[in-house]
mmCIF file of the protein (N, C-alpha, C, O) and its ligand, coordinates in Angstrom:
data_MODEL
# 
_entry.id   MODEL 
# 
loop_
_entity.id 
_entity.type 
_entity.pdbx_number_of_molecules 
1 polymer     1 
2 non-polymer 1 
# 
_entity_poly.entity_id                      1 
_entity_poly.type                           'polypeptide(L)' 
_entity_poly.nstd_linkage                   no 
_entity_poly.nstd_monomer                   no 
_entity_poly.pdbx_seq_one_letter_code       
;(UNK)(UNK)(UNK)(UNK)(UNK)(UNK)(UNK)(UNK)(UNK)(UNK)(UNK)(UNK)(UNK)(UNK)(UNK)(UNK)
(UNK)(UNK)(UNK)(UNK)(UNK)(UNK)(UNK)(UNK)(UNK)(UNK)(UNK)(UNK)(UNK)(UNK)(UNK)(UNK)
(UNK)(UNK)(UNK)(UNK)(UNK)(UNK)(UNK)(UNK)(UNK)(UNK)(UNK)(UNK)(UNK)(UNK)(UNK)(UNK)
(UNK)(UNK)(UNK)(UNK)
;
_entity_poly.pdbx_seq_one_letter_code_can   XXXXXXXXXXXXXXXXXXXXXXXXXXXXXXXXXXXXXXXXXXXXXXXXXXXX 
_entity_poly.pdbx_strand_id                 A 
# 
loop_
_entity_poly_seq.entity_id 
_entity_poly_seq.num 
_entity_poly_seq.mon_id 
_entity_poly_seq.hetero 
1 1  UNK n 
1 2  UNK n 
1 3  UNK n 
1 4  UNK n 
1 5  UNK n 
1 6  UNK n 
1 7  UNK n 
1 8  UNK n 
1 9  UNK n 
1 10 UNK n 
1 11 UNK n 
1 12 UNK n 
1 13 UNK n 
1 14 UNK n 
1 15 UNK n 
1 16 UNK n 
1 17 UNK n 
1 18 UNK n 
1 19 UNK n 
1 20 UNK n 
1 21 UNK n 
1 22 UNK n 
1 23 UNK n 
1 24 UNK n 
1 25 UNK n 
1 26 UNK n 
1 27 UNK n 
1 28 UNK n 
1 29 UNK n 
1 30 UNK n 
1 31 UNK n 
1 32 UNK n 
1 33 UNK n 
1 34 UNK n 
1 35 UNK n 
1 36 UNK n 
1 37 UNK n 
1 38 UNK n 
1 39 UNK n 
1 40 UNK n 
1 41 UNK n 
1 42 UNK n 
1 43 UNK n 
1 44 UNK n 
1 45 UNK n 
1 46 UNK n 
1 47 UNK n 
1 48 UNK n 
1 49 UNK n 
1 50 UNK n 
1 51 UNK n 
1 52 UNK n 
# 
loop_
_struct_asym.id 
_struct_asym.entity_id 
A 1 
B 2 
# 
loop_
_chem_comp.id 
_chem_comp.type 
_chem_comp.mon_nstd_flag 
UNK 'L-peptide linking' . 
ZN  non-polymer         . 
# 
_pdbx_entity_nonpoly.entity_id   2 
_pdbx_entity_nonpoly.name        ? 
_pdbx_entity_nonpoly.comp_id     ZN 
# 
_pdbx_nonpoly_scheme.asym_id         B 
_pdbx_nonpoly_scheme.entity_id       2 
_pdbx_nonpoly_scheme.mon_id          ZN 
_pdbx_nonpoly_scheme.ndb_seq_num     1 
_pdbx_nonpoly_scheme.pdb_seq_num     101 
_pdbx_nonpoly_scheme.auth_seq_num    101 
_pdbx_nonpoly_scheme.pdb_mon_id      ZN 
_pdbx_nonpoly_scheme.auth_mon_id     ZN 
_pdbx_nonpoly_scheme.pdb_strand_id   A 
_pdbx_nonpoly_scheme.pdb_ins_code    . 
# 
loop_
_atom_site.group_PDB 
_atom_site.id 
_atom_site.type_symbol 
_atom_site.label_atom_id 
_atom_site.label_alt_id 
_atom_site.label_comp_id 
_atom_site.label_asym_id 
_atom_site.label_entity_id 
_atom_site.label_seq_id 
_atom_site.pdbx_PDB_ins_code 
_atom_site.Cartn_x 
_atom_site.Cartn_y 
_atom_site.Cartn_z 
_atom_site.occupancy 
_atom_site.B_iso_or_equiv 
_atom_site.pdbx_formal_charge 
_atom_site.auth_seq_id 
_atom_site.auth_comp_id 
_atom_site.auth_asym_id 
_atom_site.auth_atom_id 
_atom_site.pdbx_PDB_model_num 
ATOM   1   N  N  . UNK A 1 1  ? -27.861 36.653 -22.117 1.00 0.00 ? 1   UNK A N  1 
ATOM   2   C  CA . UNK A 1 1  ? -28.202 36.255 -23.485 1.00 0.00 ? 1   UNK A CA 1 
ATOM   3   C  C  . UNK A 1 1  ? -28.362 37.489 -24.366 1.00 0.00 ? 1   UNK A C  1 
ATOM   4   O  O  . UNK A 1 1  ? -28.984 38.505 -24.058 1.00 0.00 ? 1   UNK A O  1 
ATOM   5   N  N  . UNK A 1 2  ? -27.679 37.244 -25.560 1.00 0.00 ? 2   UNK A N  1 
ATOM   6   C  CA . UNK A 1 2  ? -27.741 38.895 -26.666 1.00 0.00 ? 2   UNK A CA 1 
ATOM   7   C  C  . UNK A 1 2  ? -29.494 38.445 -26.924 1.00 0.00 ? 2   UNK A C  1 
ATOM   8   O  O  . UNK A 1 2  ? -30.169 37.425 -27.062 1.00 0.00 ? 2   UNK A O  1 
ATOM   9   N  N  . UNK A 1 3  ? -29.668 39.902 -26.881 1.00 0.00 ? 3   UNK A N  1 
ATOM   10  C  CA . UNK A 1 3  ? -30.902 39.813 -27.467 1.00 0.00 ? 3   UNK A CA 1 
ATOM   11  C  C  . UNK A 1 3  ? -30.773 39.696 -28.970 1.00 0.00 ? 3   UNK A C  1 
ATOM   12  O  O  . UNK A 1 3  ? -29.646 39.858 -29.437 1.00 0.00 ? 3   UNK A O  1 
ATOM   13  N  N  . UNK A 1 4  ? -31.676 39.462 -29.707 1.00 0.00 ? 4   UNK A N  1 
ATOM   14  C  CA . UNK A 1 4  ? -31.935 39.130 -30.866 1.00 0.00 ? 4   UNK A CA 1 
ATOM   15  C  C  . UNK A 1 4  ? -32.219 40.336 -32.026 1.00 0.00 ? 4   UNK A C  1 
ATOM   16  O  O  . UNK A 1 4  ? -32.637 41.393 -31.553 1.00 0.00 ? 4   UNK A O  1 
ATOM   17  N  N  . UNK A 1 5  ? -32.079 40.297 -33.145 1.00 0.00 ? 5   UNK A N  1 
ATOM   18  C  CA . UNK A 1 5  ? -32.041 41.347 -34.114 1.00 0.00 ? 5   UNK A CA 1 
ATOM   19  C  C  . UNK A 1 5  ? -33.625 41.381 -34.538 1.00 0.00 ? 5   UNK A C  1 
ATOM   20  O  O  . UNK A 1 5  ? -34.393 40.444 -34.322 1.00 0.00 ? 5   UNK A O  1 
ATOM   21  N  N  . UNK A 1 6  ? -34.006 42.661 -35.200 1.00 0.00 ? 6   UNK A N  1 
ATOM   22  C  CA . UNK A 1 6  ? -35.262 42.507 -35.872 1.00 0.00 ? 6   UNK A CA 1 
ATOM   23  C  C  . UNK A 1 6  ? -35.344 41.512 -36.850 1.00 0.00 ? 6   UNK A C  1 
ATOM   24  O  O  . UNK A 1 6  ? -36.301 40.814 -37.184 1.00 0.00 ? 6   UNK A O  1 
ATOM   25  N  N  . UNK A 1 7  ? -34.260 41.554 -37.235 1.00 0.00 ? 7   UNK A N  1 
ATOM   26  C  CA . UNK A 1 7  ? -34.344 40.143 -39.100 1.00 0.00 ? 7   UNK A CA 1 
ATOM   27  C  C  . UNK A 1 7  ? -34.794 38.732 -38.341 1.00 0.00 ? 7   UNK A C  1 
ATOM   28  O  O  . UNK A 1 7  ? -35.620 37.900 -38.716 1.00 0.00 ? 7   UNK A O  1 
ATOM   29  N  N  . UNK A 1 8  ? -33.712 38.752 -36.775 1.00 0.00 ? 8   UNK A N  1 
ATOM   30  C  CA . UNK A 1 8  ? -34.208 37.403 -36.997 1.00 0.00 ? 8   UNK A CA 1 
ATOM   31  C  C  . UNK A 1 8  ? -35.395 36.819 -36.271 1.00 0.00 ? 8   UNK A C  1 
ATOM   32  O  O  . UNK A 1 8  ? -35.642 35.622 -36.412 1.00 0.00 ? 8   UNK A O  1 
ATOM   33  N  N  . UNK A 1 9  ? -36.324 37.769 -35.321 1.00 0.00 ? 9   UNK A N  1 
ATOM   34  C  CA . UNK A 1 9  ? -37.376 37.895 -34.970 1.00 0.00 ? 9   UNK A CA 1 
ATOM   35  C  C  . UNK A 1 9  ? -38.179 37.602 -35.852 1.00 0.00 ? 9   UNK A C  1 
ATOM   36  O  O  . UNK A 1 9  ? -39.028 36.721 -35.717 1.00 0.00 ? 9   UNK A O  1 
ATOM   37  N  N  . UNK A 1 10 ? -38.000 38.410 -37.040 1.00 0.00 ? 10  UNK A N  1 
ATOM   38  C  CA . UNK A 1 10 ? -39.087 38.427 -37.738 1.00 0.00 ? 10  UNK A CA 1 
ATOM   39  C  C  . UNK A 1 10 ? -39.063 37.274 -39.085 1.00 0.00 ? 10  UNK A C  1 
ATOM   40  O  O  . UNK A 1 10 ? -39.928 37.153 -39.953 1.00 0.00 ? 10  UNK A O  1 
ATOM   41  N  N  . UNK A 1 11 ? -37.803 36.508 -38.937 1.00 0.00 ? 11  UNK A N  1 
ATOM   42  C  CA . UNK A 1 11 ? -37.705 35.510 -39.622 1.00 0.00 ? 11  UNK A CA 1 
ATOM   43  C  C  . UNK A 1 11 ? -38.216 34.227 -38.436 1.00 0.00 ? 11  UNK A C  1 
ATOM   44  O  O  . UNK A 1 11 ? -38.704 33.230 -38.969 1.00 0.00 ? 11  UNK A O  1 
ATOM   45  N  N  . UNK A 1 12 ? -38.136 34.216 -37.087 1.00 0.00 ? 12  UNK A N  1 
ATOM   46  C  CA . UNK A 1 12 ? -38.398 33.133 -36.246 1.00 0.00 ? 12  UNK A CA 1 
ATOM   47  C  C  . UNK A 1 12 ? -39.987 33.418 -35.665 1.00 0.00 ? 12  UNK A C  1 
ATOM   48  O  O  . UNK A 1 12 ? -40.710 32.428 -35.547 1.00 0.00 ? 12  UNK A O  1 
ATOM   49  N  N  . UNK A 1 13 ? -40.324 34.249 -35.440 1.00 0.00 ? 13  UNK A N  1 
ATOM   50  C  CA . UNK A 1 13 ? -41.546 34.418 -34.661 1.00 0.00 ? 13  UNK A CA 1 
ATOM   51  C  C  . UNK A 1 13 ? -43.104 34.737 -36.051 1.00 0.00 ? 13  UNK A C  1 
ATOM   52  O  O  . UNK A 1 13 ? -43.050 35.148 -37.210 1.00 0.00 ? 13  UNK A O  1 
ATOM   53  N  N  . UNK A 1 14 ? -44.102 34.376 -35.324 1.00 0.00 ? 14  UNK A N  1 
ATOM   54  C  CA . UNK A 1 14 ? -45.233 34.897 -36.139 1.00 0.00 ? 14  UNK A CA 1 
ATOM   55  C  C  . UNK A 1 14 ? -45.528 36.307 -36.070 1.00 0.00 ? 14  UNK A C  1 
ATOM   56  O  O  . UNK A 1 14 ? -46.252 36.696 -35.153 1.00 0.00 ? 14  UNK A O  1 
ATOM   57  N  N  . UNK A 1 15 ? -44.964 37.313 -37.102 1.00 0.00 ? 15  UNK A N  1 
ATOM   58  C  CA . UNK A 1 15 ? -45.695 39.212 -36.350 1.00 0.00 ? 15  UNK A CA 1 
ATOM   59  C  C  . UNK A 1 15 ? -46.921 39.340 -35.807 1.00 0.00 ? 15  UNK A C  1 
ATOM   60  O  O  . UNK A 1 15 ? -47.225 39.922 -34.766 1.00 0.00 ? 15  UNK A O  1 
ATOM   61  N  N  . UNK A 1 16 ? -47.525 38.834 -36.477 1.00 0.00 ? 16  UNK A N  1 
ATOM   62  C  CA . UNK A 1 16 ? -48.874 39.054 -36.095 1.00 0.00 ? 16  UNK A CA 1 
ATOM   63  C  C  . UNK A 1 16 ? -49.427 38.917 -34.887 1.00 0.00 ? 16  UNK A C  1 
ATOM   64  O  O  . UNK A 1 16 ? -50.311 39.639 -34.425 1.00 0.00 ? 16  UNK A O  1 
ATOM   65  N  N  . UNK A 1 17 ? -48.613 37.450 -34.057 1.00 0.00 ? 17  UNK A N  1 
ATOM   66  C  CA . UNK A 1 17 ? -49.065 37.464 -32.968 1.00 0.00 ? 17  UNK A CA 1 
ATOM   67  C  C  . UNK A 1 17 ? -48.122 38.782 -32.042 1.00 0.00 ? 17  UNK A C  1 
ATOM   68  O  O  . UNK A 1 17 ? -48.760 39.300 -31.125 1.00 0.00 ? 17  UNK A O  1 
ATOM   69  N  N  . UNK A 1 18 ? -46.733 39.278 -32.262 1.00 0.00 ? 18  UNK A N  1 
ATOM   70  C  CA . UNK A 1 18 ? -45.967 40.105 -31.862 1.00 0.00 ? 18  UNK A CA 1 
ATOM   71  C  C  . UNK A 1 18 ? -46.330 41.593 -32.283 1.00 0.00 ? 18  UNK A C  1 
ATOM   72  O  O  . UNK A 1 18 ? -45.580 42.552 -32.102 1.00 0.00 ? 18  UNK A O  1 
ATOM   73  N  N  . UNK A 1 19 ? -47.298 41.637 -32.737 1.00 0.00 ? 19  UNK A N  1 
ATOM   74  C  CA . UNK A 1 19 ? -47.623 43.367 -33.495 1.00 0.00 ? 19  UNK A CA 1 
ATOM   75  C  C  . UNK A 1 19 ? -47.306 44.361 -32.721 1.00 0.00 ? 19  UNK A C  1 
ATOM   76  O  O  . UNK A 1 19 ? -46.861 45.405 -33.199 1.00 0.00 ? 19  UNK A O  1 
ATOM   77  N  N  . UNK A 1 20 ? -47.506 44.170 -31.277 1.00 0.00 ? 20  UNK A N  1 
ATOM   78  C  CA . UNK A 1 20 ? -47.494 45.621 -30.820 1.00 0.00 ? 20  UNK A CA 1 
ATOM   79  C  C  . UNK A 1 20 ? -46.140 45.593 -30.434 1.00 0.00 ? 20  UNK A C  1 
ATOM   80  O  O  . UNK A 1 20 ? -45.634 46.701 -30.257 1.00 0.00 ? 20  UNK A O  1 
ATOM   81  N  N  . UNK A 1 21 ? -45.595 44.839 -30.300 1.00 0.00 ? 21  UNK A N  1 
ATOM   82  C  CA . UNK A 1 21 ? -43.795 44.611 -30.124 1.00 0.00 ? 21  UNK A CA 1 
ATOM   83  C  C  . UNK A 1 21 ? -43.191 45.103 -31.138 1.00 0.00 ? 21  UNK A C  1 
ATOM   84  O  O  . UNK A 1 21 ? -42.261 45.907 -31.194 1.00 0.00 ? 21  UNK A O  1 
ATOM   85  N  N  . UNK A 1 22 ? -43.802 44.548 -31.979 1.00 0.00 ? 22  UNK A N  1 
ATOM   86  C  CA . UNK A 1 22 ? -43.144 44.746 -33.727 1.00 0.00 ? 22  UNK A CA 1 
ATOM   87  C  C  . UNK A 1 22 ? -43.216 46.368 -33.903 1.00 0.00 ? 22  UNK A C  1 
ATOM   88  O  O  . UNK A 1 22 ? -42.358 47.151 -33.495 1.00 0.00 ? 22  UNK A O  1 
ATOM   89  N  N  . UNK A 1 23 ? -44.130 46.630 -34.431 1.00 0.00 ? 23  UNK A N  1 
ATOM   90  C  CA . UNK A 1 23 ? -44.147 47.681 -34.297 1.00 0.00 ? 23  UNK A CA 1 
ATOM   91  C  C  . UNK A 1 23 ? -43.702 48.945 -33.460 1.00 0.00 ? 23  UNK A C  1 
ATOM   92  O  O  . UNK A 1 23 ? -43.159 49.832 -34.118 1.00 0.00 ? 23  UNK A O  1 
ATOM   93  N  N  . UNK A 1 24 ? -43.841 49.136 -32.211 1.00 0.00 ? 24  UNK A N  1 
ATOM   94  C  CA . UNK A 1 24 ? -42.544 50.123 -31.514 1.00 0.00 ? 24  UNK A CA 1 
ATOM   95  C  C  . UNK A 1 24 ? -41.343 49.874 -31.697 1.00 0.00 ? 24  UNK A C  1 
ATOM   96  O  O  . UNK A 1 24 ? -40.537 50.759 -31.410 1.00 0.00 ? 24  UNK A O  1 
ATOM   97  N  N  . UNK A 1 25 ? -40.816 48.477 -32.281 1.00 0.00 ? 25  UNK A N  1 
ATOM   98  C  CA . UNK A 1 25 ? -39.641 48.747 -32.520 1.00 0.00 ? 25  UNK A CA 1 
ATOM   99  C  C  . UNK A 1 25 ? -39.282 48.884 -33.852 1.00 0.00 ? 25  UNK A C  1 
ATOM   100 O  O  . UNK A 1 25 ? -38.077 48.710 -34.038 1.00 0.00 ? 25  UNK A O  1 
ATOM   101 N  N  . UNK A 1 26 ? -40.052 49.185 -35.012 1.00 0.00 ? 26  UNK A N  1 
ATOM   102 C  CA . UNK A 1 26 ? -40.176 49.650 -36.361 1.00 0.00 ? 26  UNK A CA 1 
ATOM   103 C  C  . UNK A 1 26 ? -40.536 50.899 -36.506 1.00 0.00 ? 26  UNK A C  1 
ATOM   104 O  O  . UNK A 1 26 ? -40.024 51.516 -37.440 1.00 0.00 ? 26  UNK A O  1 
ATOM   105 N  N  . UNK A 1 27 ? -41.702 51.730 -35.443 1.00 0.00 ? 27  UNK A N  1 
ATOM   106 C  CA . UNK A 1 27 ? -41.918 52.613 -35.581 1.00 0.00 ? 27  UNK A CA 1 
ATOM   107 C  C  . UNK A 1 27 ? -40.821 54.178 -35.637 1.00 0.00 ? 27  UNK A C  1 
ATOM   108 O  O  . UNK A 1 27 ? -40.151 54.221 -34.605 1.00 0.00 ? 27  UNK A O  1 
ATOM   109 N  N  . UNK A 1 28 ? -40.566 55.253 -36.480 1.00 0.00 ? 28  UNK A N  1 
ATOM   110 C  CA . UNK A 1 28 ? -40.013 55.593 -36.538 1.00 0.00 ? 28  UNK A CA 1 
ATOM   111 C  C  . UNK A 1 28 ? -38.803 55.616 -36.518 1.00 0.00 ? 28  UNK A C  1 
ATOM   112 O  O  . UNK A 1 28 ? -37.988 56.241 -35.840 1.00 0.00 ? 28  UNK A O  1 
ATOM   113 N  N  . UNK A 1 29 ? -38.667 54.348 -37.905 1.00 0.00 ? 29  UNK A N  1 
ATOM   114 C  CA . UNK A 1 29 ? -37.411 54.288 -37.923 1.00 0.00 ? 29  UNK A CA 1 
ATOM   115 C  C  . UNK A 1 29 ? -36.235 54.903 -38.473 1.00 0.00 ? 29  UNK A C  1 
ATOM   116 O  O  . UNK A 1 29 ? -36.470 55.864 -39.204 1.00 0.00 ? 29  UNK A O  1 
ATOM   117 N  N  . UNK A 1 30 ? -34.927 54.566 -38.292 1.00 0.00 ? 30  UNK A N  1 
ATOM   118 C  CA . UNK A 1 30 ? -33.654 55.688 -38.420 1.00 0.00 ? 30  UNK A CA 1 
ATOM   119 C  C  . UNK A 1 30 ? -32.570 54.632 -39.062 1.00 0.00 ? 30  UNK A C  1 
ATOM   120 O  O  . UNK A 1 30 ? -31.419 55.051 -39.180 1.00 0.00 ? 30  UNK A O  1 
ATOM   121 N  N  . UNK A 1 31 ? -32.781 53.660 -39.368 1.00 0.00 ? 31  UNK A N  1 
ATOM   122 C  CA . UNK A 1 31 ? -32.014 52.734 -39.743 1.00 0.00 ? 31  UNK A CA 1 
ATOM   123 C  C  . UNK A 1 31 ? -32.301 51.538 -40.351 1.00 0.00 ? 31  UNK A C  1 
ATOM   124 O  O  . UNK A 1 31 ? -32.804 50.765 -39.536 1.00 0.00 ? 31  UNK A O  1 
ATOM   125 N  N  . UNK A 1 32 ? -32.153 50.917 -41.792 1.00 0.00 ? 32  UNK A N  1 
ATOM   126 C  CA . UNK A 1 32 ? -32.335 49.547 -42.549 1.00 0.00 ? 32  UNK A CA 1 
ATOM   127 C  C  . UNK A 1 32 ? -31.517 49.037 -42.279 1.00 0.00 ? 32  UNK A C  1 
ATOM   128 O  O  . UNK A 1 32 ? -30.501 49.485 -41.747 1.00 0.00 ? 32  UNK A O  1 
ATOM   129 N  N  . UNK A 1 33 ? -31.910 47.286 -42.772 1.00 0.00 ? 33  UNK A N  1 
ATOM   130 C  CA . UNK A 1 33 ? -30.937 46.480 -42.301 1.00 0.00 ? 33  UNK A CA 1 
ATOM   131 C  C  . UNK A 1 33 ? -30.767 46.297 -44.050 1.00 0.00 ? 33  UNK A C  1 
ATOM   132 O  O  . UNK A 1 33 ? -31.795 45.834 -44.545 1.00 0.00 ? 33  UNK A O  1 
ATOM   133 N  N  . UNK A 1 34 ? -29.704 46.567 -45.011 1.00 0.00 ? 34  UNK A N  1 
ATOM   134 C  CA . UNK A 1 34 ? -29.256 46.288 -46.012 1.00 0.00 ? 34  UNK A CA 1 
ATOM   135 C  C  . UNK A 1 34 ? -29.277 44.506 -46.747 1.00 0.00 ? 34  UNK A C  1 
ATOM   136 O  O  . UNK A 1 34 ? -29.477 44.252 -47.935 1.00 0.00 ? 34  UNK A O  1 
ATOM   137 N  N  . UNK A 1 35 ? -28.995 43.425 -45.573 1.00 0.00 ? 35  UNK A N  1 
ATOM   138 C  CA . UNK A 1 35 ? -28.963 42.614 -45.860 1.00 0.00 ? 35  UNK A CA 1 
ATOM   139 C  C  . UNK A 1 35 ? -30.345 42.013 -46.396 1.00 0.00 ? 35  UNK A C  1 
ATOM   140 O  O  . UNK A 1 35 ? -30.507 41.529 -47.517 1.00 0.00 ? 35  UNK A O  1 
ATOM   141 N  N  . UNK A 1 36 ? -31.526 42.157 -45.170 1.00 0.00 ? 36  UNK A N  1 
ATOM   142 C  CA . UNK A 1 36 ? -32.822 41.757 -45.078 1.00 0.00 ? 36  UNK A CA 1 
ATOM   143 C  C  . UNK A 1 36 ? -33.708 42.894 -45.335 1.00 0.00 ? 36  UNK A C  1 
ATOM   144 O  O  . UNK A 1 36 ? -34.897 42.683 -45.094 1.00 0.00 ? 36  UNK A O  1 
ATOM   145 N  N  . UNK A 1 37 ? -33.426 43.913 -45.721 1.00 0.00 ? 37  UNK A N  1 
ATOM   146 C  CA . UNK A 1 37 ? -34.245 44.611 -45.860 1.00 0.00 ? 37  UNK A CA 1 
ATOM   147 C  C  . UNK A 1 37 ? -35.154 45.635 -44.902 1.00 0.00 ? 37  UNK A C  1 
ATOM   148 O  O  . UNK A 1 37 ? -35.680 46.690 -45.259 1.00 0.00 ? 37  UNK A O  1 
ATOM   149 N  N  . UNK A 1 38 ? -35.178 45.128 -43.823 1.00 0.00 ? 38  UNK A N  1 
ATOM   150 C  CA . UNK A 1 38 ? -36.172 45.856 -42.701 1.00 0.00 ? 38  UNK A CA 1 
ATOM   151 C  C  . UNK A 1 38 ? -35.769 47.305 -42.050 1.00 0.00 ? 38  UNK A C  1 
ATOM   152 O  O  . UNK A 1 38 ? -34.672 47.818 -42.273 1.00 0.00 ? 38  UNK A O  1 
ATOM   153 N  N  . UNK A 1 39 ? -36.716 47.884 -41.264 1.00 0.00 ? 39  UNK A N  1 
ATOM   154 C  CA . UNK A 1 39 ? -36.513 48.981 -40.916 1.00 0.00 ? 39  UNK A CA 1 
ATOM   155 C  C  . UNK A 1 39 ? -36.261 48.679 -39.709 1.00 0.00 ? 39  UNK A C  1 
ATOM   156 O  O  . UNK A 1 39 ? -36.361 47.495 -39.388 1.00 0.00 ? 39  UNK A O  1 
ATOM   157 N  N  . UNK A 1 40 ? -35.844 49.732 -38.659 1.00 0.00 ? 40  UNK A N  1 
ATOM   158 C  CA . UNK A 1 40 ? -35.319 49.960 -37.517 1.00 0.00 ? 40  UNK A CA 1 
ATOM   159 C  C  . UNK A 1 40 ? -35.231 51.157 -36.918 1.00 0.00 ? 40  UNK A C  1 
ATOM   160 O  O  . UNK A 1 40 ? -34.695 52.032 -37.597 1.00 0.00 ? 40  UNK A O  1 
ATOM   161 N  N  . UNK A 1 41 ? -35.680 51.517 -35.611 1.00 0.00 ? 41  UNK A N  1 
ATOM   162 C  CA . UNK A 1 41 ? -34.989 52.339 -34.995 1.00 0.00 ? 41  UNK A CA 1 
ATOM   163 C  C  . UNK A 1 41 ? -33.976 52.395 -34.437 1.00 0.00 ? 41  UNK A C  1 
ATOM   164 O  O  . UNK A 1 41 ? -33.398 53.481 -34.419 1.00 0.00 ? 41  UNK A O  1 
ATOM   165 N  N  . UNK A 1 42 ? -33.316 51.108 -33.696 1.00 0.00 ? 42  UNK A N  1 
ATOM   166 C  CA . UNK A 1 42 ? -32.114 50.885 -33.250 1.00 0.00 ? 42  UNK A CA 1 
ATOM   167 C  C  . UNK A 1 42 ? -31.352 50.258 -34.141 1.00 0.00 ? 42  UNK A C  1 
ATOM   168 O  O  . UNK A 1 42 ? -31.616 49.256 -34.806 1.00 0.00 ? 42  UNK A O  1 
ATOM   169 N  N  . UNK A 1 43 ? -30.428 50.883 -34.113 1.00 0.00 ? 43  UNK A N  1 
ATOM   170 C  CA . UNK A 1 43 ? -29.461 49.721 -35.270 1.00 0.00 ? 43  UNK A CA 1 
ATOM   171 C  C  . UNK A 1 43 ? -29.101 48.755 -34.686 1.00 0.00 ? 43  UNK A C  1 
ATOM   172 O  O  . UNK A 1 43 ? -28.526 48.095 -35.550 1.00 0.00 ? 43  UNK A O  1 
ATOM   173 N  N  . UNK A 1 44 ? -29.054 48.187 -33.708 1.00 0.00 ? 44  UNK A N  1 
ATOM   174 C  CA . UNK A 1 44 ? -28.625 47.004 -32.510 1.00 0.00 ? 44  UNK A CA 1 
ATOM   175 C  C  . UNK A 1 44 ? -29.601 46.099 -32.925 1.00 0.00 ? 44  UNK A C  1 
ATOM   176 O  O  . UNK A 1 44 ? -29.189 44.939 -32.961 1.00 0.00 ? 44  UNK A O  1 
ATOM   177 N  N  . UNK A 1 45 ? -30.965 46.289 -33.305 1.00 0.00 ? 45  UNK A N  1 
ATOM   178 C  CA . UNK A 1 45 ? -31.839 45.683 -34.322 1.00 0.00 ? 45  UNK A CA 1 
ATOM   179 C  C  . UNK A 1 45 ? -31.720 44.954 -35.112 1.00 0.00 ? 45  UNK A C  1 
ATOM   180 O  O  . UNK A 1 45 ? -32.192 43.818 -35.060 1.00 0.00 ? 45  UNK A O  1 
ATOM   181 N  N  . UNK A 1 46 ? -30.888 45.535 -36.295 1.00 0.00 ? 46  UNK A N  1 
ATOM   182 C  CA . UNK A 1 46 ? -30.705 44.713 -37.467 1.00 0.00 ? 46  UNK A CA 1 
ATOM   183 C  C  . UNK A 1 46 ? -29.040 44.030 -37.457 1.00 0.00 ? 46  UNK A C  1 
ATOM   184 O  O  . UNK A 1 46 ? -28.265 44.144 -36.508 1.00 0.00 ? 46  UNK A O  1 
ATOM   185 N  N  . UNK A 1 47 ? -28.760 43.357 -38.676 1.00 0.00 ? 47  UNK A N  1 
ATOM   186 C  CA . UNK A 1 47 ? -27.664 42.592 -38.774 1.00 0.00 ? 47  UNK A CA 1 
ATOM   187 C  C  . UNK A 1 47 ? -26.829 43.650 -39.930 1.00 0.00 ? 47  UNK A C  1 
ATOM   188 O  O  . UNK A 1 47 ? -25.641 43.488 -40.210 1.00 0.00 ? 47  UNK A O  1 
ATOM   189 N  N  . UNK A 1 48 ? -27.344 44.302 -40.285 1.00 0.00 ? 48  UNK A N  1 
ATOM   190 C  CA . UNK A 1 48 ? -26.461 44.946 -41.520 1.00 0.00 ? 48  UNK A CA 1 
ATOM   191 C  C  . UNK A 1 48 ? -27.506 46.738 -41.160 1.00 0.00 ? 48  UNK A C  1 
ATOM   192 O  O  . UNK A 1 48 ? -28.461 47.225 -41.765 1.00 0.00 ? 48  UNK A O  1 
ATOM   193 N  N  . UNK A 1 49 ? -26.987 47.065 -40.352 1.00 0.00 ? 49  UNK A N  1 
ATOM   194 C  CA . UNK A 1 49 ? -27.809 48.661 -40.466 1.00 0.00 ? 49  UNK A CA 1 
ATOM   195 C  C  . UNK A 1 49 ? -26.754 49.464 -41.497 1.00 0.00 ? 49  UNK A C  1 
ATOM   196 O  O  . UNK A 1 49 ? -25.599 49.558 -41.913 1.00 0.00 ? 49  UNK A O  1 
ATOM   197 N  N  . UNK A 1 50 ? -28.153 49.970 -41.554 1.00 0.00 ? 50  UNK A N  1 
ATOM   198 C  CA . UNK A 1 50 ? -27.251 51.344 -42.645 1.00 0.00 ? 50  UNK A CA 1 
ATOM   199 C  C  . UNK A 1 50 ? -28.333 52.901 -42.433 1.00 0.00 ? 50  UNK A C  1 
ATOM   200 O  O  . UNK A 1 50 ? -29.528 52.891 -42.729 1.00 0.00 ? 50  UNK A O  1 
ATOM   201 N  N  . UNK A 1 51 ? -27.499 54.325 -41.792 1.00 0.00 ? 51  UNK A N  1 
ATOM   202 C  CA . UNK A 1 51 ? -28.158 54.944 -41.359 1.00 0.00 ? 51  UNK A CA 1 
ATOM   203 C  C  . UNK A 1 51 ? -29.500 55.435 -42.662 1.00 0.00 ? 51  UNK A C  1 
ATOM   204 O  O  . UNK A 1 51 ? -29.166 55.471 -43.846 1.00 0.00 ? 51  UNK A O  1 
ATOM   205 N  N  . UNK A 1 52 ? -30.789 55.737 -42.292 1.00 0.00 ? 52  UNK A N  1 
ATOM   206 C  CA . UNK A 1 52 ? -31.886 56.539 -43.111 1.00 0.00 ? 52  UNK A CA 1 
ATOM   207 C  C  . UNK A 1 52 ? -31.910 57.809 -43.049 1.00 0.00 ? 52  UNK A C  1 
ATOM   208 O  O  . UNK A 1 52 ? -32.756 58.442 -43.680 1.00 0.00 ? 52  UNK A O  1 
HETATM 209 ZN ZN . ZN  B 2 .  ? -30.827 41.964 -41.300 1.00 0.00 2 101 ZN  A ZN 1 
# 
């Protein structure tokens, strides 16, 4: 199964209950997702990366 992008995690799940998930994979990030807006460290993350 593909794992899932940050956009749509964070459009399907509650963060709050995911924070410490959320966060290491936001933390120091290197890449936005243009479409949704979010940050990333992996671009495999988002649906539209664009390097930072
Ligand atoms: Zn996105």
């Amino acid at each position: 199964m593909k794992s899932k992008t940050l956009c749509e995690i964070a459009k399907k799940t509650n963060i709050k209950k995911k924070i410490e998930n959320y966060a290491e994979l936001v933390k120091d990030p290197g890449y936005v997702c243009v479409k949704c807006g979010r940050a990333a460290a992996d671009k495999g993350n988002l649906c539209k990366p664009v390097k930072i």
